[in-house]
N, C-alpha and C positions, 0 to 999 in steps of 0.2 A: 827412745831418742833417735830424731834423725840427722844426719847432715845437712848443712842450710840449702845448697842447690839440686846436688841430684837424689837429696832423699834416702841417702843408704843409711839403711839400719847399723845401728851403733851396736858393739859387742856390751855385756856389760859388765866388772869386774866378777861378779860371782855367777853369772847367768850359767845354766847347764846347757849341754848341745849346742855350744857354740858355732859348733860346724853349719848349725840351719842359719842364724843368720848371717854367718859368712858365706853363703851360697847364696842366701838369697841377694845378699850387695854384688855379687859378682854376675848374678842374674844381669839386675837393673842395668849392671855395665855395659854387659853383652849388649844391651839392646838399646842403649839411649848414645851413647860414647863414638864418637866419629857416623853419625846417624846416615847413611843410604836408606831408604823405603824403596817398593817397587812400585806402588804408587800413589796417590792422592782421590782418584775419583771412582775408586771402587766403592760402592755404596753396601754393600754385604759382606759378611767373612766369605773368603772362597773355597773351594769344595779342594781337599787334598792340598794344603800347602805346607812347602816345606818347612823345615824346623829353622827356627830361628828368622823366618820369613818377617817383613815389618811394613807396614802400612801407613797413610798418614789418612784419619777418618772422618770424611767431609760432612758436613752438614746433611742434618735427614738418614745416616744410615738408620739402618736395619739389621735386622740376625744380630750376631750376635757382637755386632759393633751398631748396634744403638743403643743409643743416649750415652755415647762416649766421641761425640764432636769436638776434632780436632785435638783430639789424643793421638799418640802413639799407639799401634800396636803392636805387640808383639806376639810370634806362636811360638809355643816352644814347650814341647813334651805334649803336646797334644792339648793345649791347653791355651786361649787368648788369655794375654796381662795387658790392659793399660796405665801407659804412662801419659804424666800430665808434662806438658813444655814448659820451659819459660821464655818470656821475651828477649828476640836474639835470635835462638836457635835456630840454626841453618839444617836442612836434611836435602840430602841428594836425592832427587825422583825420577825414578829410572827409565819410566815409561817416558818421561817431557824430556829427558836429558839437560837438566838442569835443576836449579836451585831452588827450594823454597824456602823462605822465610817466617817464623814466629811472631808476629805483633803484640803477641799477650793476650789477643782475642782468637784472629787466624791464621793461616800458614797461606800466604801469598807466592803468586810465582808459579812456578819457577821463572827467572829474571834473567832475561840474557845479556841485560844492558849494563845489570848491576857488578863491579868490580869490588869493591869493599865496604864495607859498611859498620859502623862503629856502633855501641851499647845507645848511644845518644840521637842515633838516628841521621847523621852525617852520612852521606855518601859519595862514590865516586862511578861513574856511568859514561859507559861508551855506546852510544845510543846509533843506530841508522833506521829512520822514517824515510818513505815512500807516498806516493802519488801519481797519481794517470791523472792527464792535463788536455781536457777537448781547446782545441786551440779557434780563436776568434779574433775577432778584431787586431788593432795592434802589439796590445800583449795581454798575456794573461798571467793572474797571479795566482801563486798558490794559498790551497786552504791549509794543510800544515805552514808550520812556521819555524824560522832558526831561533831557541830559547833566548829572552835575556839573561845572559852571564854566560850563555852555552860557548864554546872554543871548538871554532867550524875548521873543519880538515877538508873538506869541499864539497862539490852538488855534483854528483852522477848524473847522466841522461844517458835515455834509451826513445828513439823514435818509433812508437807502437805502430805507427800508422800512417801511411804517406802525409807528410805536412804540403797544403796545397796554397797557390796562390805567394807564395815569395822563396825566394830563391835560397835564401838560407833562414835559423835563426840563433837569436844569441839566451844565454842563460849566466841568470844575474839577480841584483836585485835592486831597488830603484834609486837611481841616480848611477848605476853601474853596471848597466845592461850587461856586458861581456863577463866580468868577475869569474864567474866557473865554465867560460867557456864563447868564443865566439863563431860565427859562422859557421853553426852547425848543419852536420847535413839533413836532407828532409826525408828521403827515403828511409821505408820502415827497416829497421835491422840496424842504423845508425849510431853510434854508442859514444859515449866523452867522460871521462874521469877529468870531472872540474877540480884537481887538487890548488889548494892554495897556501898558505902563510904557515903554518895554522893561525887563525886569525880569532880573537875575545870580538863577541857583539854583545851590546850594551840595552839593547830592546827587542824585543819581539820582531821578528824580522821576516818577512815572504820572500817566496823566491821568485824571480819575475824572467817571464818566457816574452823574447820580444822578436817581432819579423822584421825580415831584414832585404830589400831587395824589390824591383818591381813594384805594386803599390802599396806595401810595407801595410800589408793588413793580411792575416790570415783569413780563410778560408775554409779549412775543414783540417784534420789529420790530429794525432794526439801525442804526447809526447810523456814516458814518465820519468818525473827526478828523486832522488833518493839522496837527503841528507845526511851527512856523517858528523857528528858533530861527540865532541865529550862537554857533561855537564857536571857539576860539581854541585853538590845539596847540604843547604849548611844544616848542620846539628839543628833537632826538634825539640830539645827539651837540653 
């Protein structure tokens, strides 16, 4: 008999050498319980690793972690053991510096966006997306977009590259040219922390680069912006 989650062997009232299956539950602990790995896309066991060293084992290994995809591993006394997950489980990967996640298939991530995340698949994300913006005509909009339901905390800019042809510009989005920011400068090295409200938007949303100045049409130069936005993801199931 095991226990329902992590699988540790049950003593049993008359069993002899109790001592082996309580070493070996203490094992299991060791090695599944507050989970760290050192990393996820090592495709082989490694040559000399320390004891109690732990892995998470991607797709396609080899040696002597294949056909154990996306198990756990563990070394310990000279010897791999793997463990099986379940859906949930979180393990810190040391090499990404960050999180990866369990889906009951595979271990996703590590997630820099992801803040908590519930049994049911709800979450909560603090997300910053990026874009380089070749600049034309009157304005130009962006191919990223602010989520519907996302709650925007503002739009960065940085001017990569001399902006030519008008004399300043604004960053916004339509119907609200300025919003994160107006008469920005054009020369490269230029910067603007568009903070605002924090503000909920209700639809899919571009960020909109608009000239300002002289004949209110770009020319050449680039500009990129970096959303910050938290989004909220309802429960999956």
């Amino acid at each position: 008999m095991t226990t329902p989650n992590l699988k540790l062997p049950e003593i049993a009232a008359s069993q002899s050498q109790k001592h082996i299956t309580h070493n070996e539950a203490l094992g299991i602990l060791d090695a599944v319980v507050n989970l760290s790995v050192l990393s996820q896309s090592v495709t082989s066991d490694p040559a000399g690793p320390d004891d109690g060293a732990r892995y998470l084992v991607p797709a396609g290994a080899n040696g002597a972690f294949a056909g154990h995809d996306g198990k756990i591993a563990s070394y310990r006394e000279d010897v791999w053991t793997f463990y099986d997950a379940a859906a949930g489980w979180r393990a810190f990967v040391a090499d990404e510096g960050g999180f990866a996640v369990y889906d009951g298939t595979n271990w996703s991530g590590p997630d820099p966006s992801l803040i908590s995340v519930t049994p049911n698949g709800a979450e909560s994300r603090i997300v910053t997306v990026e874009e380089e913006l070749t600049l034309s005509g009157a304005s130009v909009s962006s191919t990223v977009q602010i989520p519907n339901r996302a709650i925007v905390f503002g739009v960065s800019t940085l001017t990569t590259e001399d902006v030519t042809g008008v004399w300043q510009y604004h960053c916004g989005i339509s119907g609200q040219p300025e919003k994160f920011g107006g008469y920005l400068g054009i020369a490269a090295g230029s910067n603007n922390a568009g903070v605002i409200g924090p503000e909920a938007f209700y639809a899919d949303t571009p960020v909109v680069i608009t000239a300002h100045g002289d004949t209110e049409a770009f020319t050449g130069g680039k500009v990129r912006i970096a959303l910050h936005y938290f989004l909220p993801v309802v429960p999956q199931s």
